[in-house]
Every structure is written in structure tokens, then in C-alpha cells.
C-alpha positions in Angstrom: -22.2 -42.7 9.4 -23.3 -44.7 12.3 -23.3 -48.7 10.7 -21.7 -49.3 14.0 -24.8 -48.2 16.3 -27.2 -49.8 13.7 -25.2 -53.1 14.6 -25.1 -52.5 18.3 -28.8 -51.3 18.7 -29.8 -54.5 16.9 -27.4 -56.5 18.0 -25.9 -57.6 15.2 -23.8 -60.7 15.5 -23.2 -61.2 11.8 -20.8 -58.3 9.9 -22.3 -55.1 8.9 -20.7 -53.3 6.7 -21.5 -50.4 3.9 -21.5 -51.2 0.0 -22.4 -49.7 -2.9 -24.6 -46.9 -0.7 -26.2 -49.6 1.1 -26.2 -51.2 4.5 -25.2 -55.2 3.8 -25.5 -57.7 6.8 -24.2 -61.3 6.4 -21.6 -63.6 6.9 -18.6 -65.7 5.3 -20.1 -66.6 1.3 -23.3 -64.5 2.1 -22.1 -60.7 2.8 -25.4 -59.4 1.8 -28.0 -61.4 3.2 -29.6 -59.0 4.2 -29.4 -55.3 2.0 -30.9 -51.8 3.5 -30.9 -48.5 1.8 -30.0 -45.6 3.8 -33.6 -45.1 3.6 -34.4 -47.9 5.7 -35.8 -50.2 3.0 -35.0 -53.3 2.8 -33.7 -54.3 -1.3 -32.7 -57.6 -0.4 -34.6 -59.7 1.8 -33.3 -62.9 3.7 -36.3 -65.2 3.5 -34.3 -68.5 4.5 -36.2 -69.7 7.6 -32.7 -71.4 9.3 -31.5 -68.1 11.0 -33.1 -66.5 13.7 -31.3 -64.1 14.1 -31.1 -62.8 10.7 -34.7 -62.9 10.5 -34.9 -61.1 14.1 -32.6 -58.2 12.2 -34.7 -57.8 9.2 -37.8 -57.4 11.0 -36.8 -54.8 14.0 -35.6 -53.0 11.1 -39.1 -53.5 8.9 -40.8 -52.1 12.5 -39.2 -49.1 12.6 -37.1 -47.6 9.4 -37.5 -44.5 11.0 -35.2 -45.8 14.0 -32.6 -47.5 11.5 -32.0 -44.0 9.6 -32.0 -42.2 12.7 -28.6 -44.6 14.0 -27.5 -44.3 10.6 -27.3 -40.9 10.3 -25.5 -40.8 13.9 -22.1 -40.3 14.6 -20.2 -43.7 15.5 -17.9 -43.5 18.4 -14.8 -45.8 18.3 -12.3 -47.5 21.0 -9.5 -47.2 19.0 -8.3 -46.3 15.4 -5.0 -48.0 13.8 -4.3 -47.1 10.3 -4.6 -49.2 7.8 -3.8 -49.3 4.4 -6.1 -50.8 0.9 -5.7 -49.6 -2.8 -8.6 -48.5 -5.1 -8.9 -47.2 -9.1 -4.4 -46.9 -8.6 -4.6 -45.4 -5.3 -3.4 -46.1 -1.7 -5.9 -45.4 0.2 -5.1 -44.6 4.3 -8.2 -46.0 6.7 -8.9 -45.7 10.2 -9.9 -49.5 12.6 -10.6 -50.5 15.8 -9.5 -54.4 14.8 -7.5 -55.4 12.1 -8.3 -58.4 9.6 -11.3 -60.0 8.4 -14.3 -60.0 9.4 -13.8 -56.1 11.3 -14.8 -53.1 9.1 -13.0 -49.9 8.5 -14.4 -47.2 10.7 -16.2 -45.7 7.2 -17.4 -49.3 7.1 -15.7 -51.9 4.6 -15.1 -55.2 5.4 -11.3 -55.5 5.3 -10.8 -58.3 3.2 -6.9 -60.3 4.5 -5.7 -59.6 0.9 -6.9 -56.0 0.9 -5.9 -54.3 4.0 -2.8 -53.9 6.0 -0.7 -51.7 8.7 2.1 -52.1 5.9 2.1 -49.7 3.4 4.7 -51.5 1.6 2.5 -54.2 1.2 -0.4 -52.7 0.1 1.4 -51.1 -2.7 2.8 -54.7 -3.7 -0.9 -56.2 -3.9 -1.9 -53.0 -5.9 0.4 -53.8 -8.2 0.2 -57.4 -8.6 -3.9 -56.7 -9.0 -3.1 -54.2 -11.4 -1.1 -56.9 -13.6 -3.3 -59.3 -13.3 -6.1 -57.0 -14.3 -4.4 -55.6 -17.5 -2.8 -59.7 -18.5 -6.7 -60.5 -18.2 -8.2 -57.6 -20.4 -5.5 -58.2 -22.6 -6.5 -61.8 -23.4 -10.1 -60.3 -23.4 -9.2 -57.9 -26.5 -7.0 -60.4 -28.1 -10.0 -62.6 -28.2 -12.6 -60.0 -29.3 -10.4 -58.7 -32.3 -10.3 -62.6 -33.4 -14.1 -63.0 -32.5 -14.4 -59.6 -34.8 -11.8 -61.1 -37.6 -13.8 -63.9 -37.8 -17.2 -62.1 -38.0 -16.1 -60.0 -41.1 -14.6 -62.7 -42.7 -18.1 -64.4 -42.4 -20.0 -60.9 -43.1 -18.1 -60.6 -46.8 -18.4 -64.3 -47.8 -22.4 -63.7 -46.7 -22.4 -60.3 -48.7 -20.5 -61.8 -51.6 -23.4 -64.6 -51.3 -25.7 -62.0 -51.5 -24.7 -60.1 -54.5 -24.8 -63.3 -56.5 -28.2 -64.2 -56.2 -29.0 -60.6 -56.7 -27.4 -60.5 -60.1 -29.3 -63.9 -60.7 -32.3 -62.0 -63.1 -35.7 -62.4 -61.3 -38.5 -64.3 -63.3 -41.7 -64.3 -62.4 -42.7 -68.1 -60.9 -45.6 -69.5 -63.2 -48.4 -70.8 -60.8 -49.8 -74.5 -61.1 
């Protein structure tokens, strides 16, 4: 996949990186200011008028999707490739960079978040695992709280059933009109 040549034809000084099938370009809190299918269309537009730059991006890309597919589906050619090491769904997953640490991308493109990527194996394994607690501690106390939300919601569904049986043993009279 060539994210790299899209980002060095356009001259990309902001991080490019691929997500969820799409091309994302952005910075820090904003990873996807800008969003591109691998069609070339652009889902998610950057309309703030305080970046050139972006802006310059977005349209280049508007001008020719034709182009921006074309680098896409082009080979990228890298310097250098150190392994690296992330986790996903209970795996350890082996990647290939050029520079290690946030902002740099993997050579398949993700952004290698500090907390998420590492030479260390051993390490990577460690943060799997402590995600992986974390994760099942916090869906525990998500279940715990949805079996009391559901206790109470029965409770409340009898009392209103038990409400409802005793007005409809109540006999019905016909209301004399006025």
C-alpha cells in the first residue's frame, strides 16, 4: 500500500496513517482531519480555514482522485525496517518501521502509539496484559451494573403488572353521560 508516496507526492507534513480502510491525515488530538477512502473520496472534510496546508492536502487530492489511488495502490519503498512489536484481539503482533515512537507509522501504516509499540517483546506482552485486565475489571463493572439495572426493572415490571391486574378485576360500568 503506498500511504507513504501519497504523503511524499503531497507533501504531507502532518501524519498519515491508515484506519479503519481509510487514509486519515492529522495531527496530535485531530488524527483524522482529514479522511480518504481508497477510492479517493474524501468522507471527512477539514473545513477549518486556520491551516493551509491541510487545506492545500484536501484539495490536490479533490483535483485528481485518480492520482491519489494510483500512489495508493503503489508499492512503498522504505530506508529501513526495525521490528516492532503491538498486541491486538490477545495477540502479539510483529511490525516492520523505519522510526520508532510516535508520531512514525508502521510500514503497513499505523500510527505507533508510545504505549502500543516497542522493540521489546517483553513489554508488549506486559501492556497486553495489563489492557486485557483492565478491559475485563471494566466490563465486569458494566455487567454488574446491567443485572442491577435489570433487577430493578423487573422489580418495577411486577409491581406495574400486579397494578394492572387490580384495576382489571375492578368490574367495568358503563359512565352515565351529563
Amino acid at each position: 500500500m503506498g500511504w507513504k508516496k501519497v504523503k511524499e507526492h503531497y507533501r504531507i507534513e502532518h501524519t498519515v496513517q491508515v484506519c479503519n480502510n481509510c487514509i486519515w491525515i492529522g495531527a496530535g488530538y485531530i488524527p483524522d482531519g482529514i479522511v480518504i477512502s481508497f477510492a479517493g473520496q474524501i468522507l471527512k472534510r477539514f473545513d477549518s480555514c486556520i491551516n493551509d496546508d491541510m487545506q492545500r492536502y484536501q484539495q490536490a487530492i479533490e483535483r485528481d482522485s485518480t492520482l491519489f489511488r494510483q500512489l495508493l495502490e503503489q508499492p512503498d519503498q522504505f530506508t529501513k525496517s526495525i521490528t516492532v512489536y503491538t498486541f491486538k484481539d490477545g495477540d502479539i503482533v510483529e511490525k516492520l518501521c523505519e522510526e520508532l515512537g510516535w508520531p512514525n507509522v508502521t510500514h503497513d501504516g499505523l500510527l505507533m502509539y508510545n504505549n502500543y509499540f516497542s522493540t521489546d517483546k517483553q513489554v508488549v506482552i506486559a501492556w497486553a496484559k495489563a489492557n486485557a485486565a483492565a478491559a475485563v475489571a471494566g466490563y465486569q463493572r458494566s455487567v454488574a451494573d446491567a443485572e442491577k439495572t435489570l433487577a430493578e426493572y423487573r422489580t418495577e415490571l411486577a409491581a406495574q403488572e400486579a397494578y394492572l391486574a387490580k384495576l382489571n378485576a375492578l368490574p367495568t360500568q358503563e359512565v352515565a353521560s351529563n
